[in-house]
MARGU-680500 format. One record per residue (C-alpha): residue in three letters; x, y, z. Coordinates in steps of 0.2 Angstrom, whole numbers, plus 5000, padded with zeros to 4 digits. Each point is the difference from the previous one (the first is absolute). Layout:
<pts>
AlaXYZ
...
</pts>
This chain:
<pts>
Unk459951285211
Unk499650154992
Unk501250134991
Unk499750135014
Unk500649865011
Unk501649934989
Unk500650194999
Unk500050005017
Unk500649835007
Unk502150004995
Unk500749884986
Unk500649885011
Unk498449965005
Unk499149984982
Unk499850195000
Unk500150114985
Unk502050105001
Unk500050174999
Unk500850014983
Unk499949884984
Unk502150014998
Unk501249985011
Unk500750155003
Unk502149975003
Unk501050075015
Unk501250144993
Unk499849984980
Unk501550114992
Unk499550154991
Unk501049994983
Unk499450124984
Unk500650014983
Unk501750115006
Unk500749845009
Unk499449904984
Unk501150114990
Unk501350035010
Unk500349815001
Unk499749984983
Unk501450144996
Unk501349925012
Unk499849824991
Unk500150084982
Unk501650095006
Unk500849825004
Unk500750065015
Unk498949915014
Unk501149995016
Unk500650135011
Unk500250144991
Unk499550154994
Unk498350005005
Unk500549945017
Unk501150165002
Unk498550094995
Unk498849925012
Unk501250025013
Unk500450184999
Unk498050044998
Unk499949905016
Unk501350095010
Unk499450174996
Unk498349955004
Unk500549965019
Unk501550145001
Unk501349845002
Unk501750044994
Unk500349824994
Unk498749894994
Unk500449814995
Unk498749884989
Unk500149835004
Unk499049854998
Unk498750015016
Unk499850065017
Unk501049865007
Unk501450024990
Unk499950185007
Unk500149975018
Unk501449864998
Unk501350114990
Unk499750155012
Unk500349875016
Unk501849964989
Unk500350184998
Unk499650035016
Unk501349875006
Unk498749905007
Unk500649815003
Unk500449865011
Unk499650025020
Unk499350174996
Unk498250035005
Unk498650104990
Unk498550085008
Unk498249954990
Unk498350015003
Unk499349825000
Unk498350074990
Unk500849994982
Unk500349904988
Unk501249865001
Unk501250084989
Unk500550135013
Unk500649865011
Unk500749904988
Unk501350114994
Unk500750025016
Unk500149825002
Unk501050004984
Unk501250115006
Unk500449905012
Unk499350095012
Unk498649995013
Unk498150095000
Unk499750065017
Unk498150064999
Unk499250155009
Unk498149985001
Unk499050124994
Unk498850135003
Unk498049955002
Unk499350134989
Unk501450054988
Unk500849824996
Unk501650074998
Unk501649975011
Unk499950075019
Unk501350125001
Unk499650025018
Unk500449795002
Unk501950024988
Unk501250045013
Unk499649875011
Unk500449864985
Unk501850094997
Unk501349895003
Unk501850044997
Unk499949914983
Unk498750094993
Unk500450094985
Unk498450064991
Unk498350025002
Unk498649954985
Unk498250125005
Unk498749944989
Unk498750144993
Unk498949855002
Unk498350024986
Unk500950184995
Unk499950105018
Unk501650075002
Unk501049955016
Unk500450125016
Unk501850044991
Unk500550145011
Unk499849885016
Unk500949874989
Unk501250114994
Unk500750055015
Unk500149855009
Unk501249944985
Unk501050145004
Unk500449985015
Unk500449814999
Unk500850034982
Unk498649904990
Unk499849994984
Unk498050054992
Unk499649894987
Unk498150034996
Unk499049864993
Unk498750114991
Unk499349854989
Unk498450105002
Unk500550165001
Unk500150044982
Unk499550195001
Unk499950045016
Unk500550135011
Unk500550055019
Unk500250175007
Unk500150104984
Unk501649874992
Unk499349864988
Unk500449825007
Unk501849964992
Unk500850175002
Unk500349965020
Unk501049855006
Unk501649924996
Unk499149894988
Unk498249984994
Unk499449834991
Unk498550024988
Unk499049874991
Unk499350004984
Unk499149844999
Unk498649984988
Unk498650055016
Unk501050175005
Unk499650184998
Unk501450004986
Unk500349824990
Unk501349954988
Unk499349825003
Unk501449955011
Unk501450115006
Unk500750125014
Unk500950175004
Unk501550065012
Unk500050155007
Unk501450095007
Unk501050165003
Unk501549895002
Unk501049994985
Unk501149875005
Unk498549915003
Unk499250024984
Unk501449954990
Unk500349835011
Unk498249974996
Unk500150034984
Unk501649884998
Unk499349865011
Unk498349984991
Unk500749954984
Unk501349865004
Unk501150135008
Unk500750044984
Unk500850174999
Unk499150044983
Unk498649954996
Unk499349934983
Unk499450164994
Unk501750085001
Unk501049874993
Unk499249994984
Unk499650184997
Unk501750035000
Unk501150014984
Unk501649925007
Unk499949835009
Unk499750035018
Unk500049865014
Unk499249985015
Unk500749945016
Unk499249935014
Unk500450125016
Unk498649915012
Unk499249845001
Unk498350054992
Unk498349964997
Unk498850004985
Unk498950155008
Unk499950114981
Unk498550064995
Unk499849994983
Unk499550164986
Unk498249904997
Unk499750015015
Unk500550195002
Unk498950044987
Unk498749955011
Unk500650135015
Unk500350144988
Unk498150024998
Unk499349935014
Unk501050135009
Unk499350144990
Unk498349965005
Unk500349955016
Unk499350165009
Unk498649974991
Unk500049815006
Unk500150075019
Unk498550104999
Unk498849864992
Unk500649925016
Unk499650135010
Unk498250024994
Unk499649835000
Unk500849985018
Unk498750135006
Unk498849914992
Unk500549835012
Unk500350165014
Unk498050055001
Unk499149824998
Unk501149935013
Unk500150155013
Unk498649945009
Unk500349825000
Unk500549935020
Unk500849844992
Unk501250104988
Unk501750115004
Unk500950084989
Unk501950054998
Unk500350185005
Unk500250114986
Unk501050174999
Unk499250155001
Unk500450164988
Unk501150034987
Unk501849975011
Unk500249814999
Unk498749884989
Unk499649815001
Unk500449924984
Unk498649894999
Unk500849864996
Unk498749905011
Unk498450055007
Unk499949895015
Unk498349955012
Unk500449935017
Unk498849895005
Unk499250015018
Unk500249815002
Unk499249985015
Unk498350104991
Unk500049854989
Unk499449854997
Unk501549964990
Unk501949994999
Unk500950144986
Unk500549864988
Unk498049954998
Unk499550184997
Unk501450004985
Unk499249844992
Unk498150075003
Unk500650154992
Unk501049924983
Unk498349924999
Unk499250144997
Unk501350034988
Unk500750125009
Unk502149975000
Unk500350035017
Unk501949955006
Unk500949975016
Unk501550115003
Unk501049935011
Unk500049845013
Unk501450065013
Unk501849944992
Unk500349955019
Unk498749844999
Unk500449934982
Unk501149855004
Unk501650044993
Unk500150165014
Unk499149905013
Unk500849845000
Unk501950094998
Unk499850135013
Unk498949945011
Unk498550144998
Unk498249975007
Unk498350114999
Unk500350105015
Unk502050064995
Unk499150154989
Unk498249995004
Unk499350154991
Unk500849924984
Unk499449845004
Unk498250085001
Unk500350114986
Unk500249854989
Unk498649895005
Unk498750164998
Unk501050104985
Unk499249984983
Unk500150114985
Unk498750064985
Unk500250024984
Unk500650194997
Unk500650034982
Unk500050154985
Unk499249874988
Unk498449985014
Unk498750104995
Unk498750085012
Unk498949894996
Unk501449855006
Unk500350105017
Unk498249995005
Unk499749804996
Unk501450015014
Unk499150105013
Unk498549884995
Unk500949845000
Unk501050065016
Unk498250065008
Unk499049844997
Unk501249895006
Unk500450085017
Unk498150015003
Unk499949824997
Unk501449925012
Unk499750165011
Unk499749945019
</pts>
């Protein structure tokens, strides 16, 4: 076999991979200003929720134009607390999108409560707000769209249909750090918005969360419940000069984000902007190779200046029946070409736990069944170069033409 031939034959069958390192799915952009920051917080000795935290949290709600913005410790700690403060618990029902990750489920189940899924649109992969009033039930209590890979949800539609049947909004953006619909940025619109900060987001502080809310009440319940449920937290107590006790008002959790990992947010947000349009360029980049591809489909994206995908994700649908090949031999091809590829999501409606208990099969939510047997995701990141995104186009090229039909 000569070289010509290895470039061309894909690595799992001897050939030559596109790069010569493996290039990781959503590497976190840090620089020297989170160094320092976190560097600052542990010298200071105060490294739990605190001042930082306070910081972080205000920088956040301003970004959005929230009233009330809560840190806590992930995503999934931010969906559970605003189900509680929501007064979301047992025998109620929540509306969801089964094409998410598990954690939006899972909080419902922990409340007590049931997940009552709405299948989703074929080209956006969020939540049907055409399918939503035919799930409603008179125990339903709140509704959870999903901005699934960062496009932002039809919120009006949702909006309205919560109103009339008195609903509570509580939006998962997990990937919708930075986003925006119809003018308003993603967080400054429902009842509640959940955002993640996990270490592969738009905006890390390695693990952690925010709340979003105009409801003050809210907020402060939030804020109470993710520390124990202790009416002051550790911060307050011992700044103080006279001896100040707490009391335990609700049964809480240990949902806190801590000030190192603030320290993080503070500067991640401060570049986030700039984050989003390193996204944006290298997306276009994946948008031209792929445009004239039969076996690719892509997610929708908005158009103009008005609303904004947040790019969490850049997702290929795969025209299965233009293959030779299944979605999950397509990934493996592609990470050996050491090209990080990712799946994102297999339908919460077929893992076993929601199938077995509730009785789901494939054909109860068919485009999200579909969706997550076809959906994978490439690796889109401000620390890619260039250079990174076309080994993707390259990697993504040569192994569609190989298992093409």
């Amino acid at each position: 076999m000569t070289d010509g031939d290895s470039e061309h034959l894909i690595a799992l069958e001897g050939g030559k991979p596109v790069r010569d390192d493996y290039l990781v799915f959503g590497a976190p952009c840090l620089g020297e200003e989170e160094i320092a920051e976190v560097v600052d917080t542990i010298r200071s000795g105060w490294i739990g929720t605190g001042p930082k935290t306070k910081r972080f949290e205000e920088a956040f709600r301003a970004y959005v134009g929230s009233r009330h913005a809560i840190a806590v410790s992930s995503c999934t700690a931010a969906l559970h607390l605003s189900l509680i403060a929501a007064g979301v618990g047992p025998g109620d029902e929540v509306l969801t999108t089964p094409l998410t990750f598990a954690a939006t489920a899972n909080v419902i189940v922990h409340q007590g409560a049931t997940p009552v899924f709405v299948d989703v649109d074929a080209d956006t992969l969020n939540i049907d707000p055409s399918l939503i009033e035919e799930r409603i039930t008179p125990r339903t209590r709140a509704v959870i769209p999903v901005h699934f890979g960062g496009l932002p949800c039809d919120l009006d539609s949702i909006g309205q249909i919560a109103r009339r049947h008195n609903l509570t909004v509580i939006e998962d953006a997990a990937h919708a750090v930075g986003a925006r619909y119809r003018g308003s940025m993603i967080g400054s619109l429902s009842d509640f918005t959940c955002f993640s900060f996990y270490a592969n987001k738009n905006l890390t502080t390695v693990e952690g969360g925010m709340v979003t809310t105009a409801d003050a009440g809210a907020a402060e319940m939030i804020a109470v419940y993710r520390l124990h449920g202790m009416d002051r937290d550790a911060w307050k107590r011992y700044q103080a000069r006279k001896l100040t006790l707490a009391e335990v008002v609700y049964p809480g959790f240990k949902y806190n984000m801590t000030d190192v990992q603030a320290s993080f947010g503070i500067h991640q947000l401060e570049k986030l902007e700039g984050f989003l349009e390193t996204r944006e360029r290298y997306a276009a980049i994946y948008d031209e190779a792929f445009a004239g591809m039969p076996e690719l489909r892509l997610q929708p994206r908005p158009s103009g200046k008005e609303s904004r995908h947040g790019l969490h994700l850049y997702l290929l649908l795969l025209e299965l029946e233009r293959l030779a090949v299944g979605r999950d031999e397509i990934v493996t091809a592609l990470r050996a070409e050491n090209v990080g590829a990712a799946i994102h999501y297999r339908a919460v409606h077929l893992h076993p736990y929601y199938r077995d208990r509730f009785g789901y099969g494939e054909d109860d939510f068919p485009n999200a069944t579909a969706a997550g047997e076809c959906v994978l995701s490439l690796p889109l990141s401000p620390k890619m170069t260039s250079s990174d995104a076309n080994d993707v186009v390259r990697a993504v090229r040569k192994v569609v033409d190989h298992y093409r039909c």
